[in-house]
N, C-alpha and C positions, 0 to 999 in steps of 0.2 A: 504493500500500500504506500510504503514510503517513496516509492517510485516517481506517483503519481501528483503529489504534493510538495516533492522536492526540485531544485533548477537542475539537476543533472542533466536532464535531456534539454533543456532550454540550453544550457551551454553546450551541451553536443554537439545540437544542430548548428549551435553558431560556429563551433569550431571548426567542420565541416566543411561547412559554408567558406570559409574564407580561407582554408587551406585549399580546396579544389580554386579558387579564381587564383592564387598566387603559385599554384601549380600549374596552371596556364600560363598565367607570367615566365615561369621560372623555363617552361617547355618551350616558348617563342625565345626566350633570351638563348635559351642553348642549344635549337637549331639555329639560329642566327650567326653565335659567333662559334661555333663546333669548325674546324675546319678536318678537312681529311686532302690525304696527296691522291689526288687524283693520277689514272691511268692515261698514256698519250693518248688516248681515244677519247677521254673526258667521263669516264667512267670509275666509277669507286671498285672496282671489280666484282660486285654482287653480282652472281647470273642465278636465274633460276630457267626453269624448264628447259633446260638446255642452251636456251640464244637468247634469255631477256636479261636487259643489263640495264645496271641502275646509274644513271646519269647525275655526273655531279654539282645541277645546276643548282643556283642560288633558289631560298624561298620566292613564289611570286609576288610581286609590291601590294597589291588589292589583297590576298591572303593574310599580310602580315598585316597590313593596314584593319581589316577585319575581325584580327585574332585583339589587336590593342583597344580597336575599339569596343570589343566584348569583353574584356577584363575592368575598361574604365567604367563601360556601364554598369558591370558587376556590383562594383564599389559604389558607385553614386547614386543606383536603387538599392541599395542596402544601407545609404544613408538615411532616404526618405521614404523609404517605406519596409513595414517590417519584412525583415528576410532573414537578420543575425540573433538566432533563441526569440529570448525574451525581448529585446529590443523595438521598443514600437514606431521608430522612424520618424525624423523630423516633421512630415507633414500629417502624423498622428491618425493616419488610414487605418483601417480594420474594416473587414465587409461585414460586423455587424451595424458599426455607423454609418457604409452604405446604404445597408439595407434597407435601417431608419431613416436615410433620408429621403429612397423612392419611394416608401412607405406613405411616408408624409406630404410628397411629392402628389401623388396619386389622389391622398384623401383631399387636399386642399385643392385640387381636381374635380372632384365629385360631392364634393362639399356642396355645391349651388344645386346641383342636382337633388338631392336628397332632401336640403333645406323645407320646402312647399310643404311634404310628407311628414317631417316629425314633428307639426303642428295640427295634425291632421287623425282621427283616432283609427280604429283598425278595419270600421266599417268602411269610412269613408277614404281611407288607401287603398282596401278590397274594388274600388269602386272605380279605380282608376284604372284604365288599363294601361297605362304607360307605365306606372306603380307595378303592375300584376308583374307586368315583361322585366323588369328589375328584378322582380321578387323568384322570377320564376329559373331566372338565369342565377340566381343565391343559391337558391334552392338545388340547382344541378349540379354547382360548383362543392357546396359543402354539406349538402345532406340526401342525394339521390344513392350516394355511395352505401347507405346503410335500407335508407327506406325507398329505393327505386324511383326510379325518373316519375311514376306516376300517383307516389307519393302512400303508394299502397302496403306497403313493407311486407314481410316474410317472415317466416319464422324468427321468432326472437328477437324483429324489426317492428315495433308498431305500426298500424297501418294509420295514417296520421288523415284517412277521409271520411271517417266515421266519428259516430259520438262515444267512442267508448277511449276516456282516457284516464292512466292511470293516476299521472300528477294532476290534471283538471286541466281544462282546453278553452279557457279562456284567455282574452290576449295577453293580460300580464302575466298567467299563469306559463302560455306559450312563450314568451319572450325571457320571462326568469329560466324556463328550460331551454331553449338557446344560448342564453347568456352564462348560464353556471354548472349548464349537466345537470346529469340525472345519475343516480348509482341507488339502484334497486335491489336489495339482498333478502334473499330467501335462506335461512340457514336450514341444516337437513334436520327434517322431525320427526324421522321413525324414531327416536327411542323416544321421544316424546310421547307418541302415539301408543306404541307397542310392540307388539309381534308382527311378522311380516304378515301374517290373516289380520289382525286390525288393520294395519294398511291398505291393504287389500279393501277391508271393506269399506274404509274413509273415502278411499277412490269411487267407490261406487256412489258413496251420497255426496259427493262431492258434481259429481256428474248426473246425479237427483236436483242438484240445485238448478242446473241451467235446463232442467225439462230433456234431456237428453239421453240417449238410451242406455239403462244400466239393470244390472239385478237387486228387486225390493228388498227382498227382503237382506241383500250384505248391504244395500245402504241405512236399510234399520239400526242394524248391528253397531256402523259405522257410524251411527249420527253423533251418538255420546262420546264419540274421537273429535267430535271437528273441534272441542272447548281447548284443543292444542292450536288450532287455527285464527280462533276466533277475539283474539287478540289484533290481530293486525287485518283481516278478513273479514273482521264482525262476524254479531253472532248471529246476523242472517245470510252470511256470504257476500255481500253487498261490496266490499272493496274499503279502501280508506286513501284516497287521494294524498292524504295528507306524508302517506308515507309511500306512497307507489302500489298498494296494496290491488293487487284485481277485482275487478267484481265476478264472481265465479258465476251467478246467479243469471249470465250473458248466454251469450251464441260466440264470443270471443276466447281464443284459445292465441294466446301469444306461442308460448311453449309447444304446441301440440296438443291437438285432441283426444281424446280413448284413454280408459285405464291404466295402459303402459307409461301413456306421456304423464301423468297424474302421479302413478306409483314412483315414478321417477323421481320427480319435482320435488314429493314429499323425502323420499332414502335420501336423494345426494342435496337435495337445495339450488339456489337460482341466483347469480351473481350479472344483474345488466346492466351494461354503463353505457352513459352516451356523454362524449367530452364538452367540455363548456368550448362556445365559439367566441368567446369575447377577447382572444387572443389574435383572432382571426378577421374579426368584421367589429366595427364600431358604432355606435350605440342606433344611430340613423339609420345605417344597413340590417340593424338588429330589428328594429319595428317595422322596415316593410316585410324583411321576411318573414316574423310572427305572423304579419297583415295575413301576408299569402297562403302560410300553413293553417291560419285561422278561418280564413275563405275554403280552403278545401273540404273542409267539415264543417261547412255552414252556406252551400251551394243551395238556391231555393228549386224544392221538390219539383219535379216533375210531372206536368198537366199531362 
């Protein structure tokens, strides 16, 4: 570990560093003035393959010219910018301060754009479609990657165009979950529960909740299990927003549907995170795209 907190390899590189340019140096200085007795032919006498002979002409002028010029620039970008270890170089570059300044560049770019909209609340950016086309190209750049271009997600992806949400799907509800993540934990409850037949049967009234096809009488068995659930789940199944809790009592299966995906859920537990973007997108960019995610699941019914 000490390795990695100490300047040894900072000096290394620099040493490195300036022994290969002065080794250059030292390689032009001494083909330069190396002399050798050439052969009356003008040949050092090296042949190889039989008939190639090695001529003992001088360096070419451009070559050498080229070789001083790459040793001076060596030296005088490793003034100004870092190249020696640790050394951060007189004009104090780093492409993390680039970064920040295209960064910054960009935003005070899109600044005037954005401006109209975050005085604007989420219906009425919903309503805009120039707004939407902002919102929609957010949406593809940093969250189609989990919940699909059409916003429908997949397994273990919430499908973000219905009404079933687990933080709550209102716009500040949506924009604190863009903005900070989400980390949803299910820890594993069979020994909570019981025996692997208690579990067994908790899946079955568990799947009793949402009207869904199960056997009565193991969800009987199982109902007096759910009061391990019923802490974070409630004790009608109903979910708990507050903590990311499901409502089981749905048509909604994040995880998978059927007893298997249920006896699972309950033996191992359920660990889903979604990263905050506020690293990402700034506070402007952060309320159309809530707008937009908000609009998806609040599209007026169909006549």
């Amino acid at each position: 570990m000490s390795d990695f907190v100490s300047n040894f390899w900072s000096m290394y590189v620099a040493v490195a560093v300036v022994v290969s340019i002065i080794a250059c140096a030292v390689l032009l200085w001494v083909s330069g003035t190396t002399k050798v007795s050439p052969a009356a032919d003008n040949t050092t006498g090296h042949v190889w393959d039989g008939d190639l002979r090695e001529m003992n002409n001088p360096l070419p002028k451009w070559w050498v010219y080229l070789f001083v010029i790459t040793v001076i620039f060596g030296f005088v970008y490793g003034a100004l910018y870092p190249m020696f270890g640790s050394f951060k170089g007189q004009l104090g570059w780093s492409s993390q301060g680039q970064h920040a300044a295209e960064v910054d560049k960009v935003e005070k770019a899109i600044a005037p754009i954005y401006a109209a909209y975050t005085k604007m609340d989420a219906a009425a950016v919903a309503a805009d479609p120039k707004a939407m086309a902002i919102g929609e190209r957010l949406f593809m750049n940093y969250c189609a990657q989990c919940h699909g271009s059409d916003a429908r997600g997949s397994t273990t992806f919430p499908n973000l165009t219905d009404s079933d949400w687990l933080w709550g799907g209102s716009p500040e509800a949506i924009k604190e979950t863009i903005t900070n993540g989400r980390n949803g934990v299910m820890p594993p409850m069979a020994a909570a529960v019981g025996s692997a037949e208690d579990v067994a049967n908790l899946a079955q009234y568990v799947l009793s909740l949402s009207g869904s096809p199960h056997d009565a009488v193991k969800a009987t068995l199982g109902k007096d299990k759910f009061g391990a659930c019923a802490a974070c789940h409630g004790a009608d199944g109903k979910g708990n927003i507050a903590m990311g809790a499901p409502n089981l009592t749905d048509q909604t299966w994040l995880h998978g549907w059927g007893a298997d995906a249920i006896i699972k859920a309950i033996n191992e537990g359920k660990n889903n995170a979604m990263p905050g973007q506020s690293r990402l997108l700034n506070e402007a960019q952060i309320h159309v795209l809530a707008s937009y995610v908000w609009n998806k699941s609040n599209q007026p019914a169909a006549k």
